[in-house]
N, C-alpha and C positions, 0 to 999 in steps of 0.2 A: 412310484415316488422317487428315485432315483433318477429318473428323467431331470424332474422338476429341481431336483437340486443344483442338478448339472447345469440348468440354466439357469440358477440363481448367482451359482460361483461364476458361468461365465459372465453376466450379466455384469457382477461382482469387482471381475478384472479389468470387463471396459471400461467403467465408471473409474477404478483405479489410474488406467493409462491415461485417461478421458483429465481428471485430475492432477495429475503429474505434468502432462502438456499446459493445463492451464498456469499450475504455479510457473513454468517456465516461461509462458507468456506475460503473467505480471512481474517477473523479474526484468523482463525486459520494458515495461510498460511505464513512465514516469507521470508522474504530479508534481507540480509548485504552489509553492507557497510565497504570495509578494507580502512585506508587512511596511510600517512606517513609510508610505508612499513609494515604496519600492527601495526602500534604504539597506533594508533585509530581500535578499530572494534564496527561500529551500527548496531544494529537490529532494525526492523521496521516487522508490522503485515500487511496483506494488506487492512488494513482500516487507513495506515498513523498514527501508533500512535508508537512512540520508545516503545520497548520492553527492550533490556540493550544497555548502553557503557560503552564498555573494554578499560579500558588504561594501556598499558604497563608499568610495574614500571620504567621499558629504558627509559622513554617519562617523565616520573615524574622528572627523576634522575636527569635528563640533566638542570632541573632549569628555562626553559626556559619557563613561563607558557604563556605568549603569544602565543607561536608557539602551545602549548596542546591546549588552545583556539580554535584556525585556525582551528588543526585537528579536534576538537570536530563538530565546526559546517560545514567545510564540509564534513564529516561523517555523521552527521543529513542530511545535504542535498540532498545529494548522497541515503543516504537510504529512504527517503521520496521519491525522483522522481523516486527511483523504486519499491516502494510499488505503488505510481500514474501510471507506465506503469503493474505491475501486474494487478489491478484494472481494469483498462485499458478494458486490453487482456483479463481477464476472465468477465466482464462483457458485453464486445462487442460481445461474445458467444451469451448471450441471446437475444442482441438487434439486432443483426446483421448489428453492426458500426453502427447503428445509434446513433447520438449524443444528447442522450435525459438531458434534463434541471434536476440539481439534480445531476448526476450520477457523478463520481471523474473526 
């Protein structure tokens, strides 16, 4: 029985390194978000953190900062839940869809 342990922990630990490499790969991995015909552009990492927003000076000009508001955050939004389905996707690699507590 002590065998079988020993290959569960080491099992354990690849999946751990296995995991660690991946968050470091979506770290480096990015997604955009275009909104109001490209008036707003977000960037997002795939660890859900905004990288930049671009706003077009057209989007400034017009005076209307409420509407640049709007676009801003759903530009944030849009690029967050697709940074959460990259996440997703490349961490359901290691788990094999399973839905482990912790994960994005």
């Amino acid at each position: 029985m002590s065998k079988g342990f020993g290959d569960i922990m080491k099992r354990a630990q690849q999946m751990q390194t296995q995991m660690a490499r991946a968050q470091q790969e979506l770290a480096a991995q990015r997604v955009e978000a275009s909104v109001g015909g490209g008036a707003v552009v977000v960037t997002a990492d795939g660890q859900q953190n905004i990288i930049t927003i671009t706003i077009a000076p057209e989007a400034i000009k017009a005076g209307d900062h409420e509407m640049v508001q709007e676009l801003v955050l759903t530009g944030v939004n849009q690029a967050l839940q697709k940074s959460r389905e990259l996440a997703a996707r490349e961490l359901g690699k290691l788990t094999g869809g399973l839905n482990l507590p912790g994960m994005f």
